[in-house]
N, C-alpha and C positions, 0 to 999 in steps of 0.2 A: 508473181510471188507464190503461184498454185504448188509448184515442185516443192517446197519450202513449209507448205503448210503441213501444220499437225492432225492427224488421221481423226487423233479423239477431240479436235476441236469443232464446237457447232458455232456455225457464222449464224450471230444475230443481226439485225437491220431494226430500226425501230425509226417511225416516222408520225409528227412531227416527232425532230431532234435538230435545236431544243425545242422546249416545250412550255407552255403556260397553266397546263392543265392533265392533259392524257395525253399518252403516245400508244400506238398502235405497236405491238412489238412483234414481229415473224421470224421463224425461223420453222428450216423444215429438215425433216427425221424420215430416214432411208425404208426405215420398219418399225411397225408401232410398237411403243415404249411406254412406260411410266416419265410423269416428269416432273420437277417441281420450278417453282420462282421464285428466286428471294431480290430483296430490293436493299441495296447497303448504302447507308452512307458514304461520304468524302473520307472521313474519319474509322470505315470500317463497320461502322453500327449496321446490323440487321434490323431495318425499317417493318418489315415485312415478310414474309415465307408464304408461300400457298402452292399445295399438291396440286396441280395439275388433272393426276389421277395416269390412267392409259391411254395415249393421244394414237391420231391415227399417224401411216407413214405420209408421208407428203408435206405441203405446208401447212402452219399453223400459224395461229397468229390470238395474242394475249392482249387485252387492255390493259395498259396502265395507269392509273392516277396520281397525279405528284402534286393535284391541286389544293392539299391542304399541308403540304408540306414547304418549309422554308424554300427559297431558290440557294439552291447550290448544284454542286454535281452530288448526281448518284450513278450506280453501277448496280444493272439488273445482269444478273445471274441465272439463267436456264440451266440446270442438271440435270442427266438421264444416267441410265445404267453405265451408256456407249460411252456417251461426248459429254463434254460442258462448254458451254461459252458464257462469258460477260460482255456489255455492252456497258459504254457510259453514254448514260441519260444526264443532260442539263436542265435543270432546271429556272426560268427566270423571273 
């Protein structure tokens, strides 16, 4: 499905997924960027935002915590200048 894929999109991976607690989230950026996180609801809601800041090129990789938040799904959101991608996080 590589031919197909979109240029400005950034593949996230996030493991554990699901999750009881924290998930490790990586994803990696071609040349260093500024970045942010936002962590949304099922529903849409913005749980969370955090700057990043200027990460390097290569991989990266965020903590997340979801362990005091209800079990449902969420969808974590990596933005750069370049790309974006979402991930959906379960939580149980």
């Amino acid at each position: 499905a590589h031919e197909t894929a979109d240029l400005n999109l950034l593949e996230i991976n996030a493991f554990p997924n699901p999750t009881r607690s924290f998930s490790q989230v990586k994803f990696s950026l071609e040349e260093p960027l500024k970045a942010s996180a936002s962590l949304f609801s099922a529903s849409g809601e913005m749980v969370w935002r955090k700057e990043l800041g200027q990460l390097p090129a290569g991989e990266n990789s965020l903590e997340v915590s979801l362990e005091n938040l209800p079990a449902d799904v969420y969808f974590i959101s990596i933005v750069t200048p370049e790309k974006s991608g979402v991930l959906r996080l379960d939580k149980f």
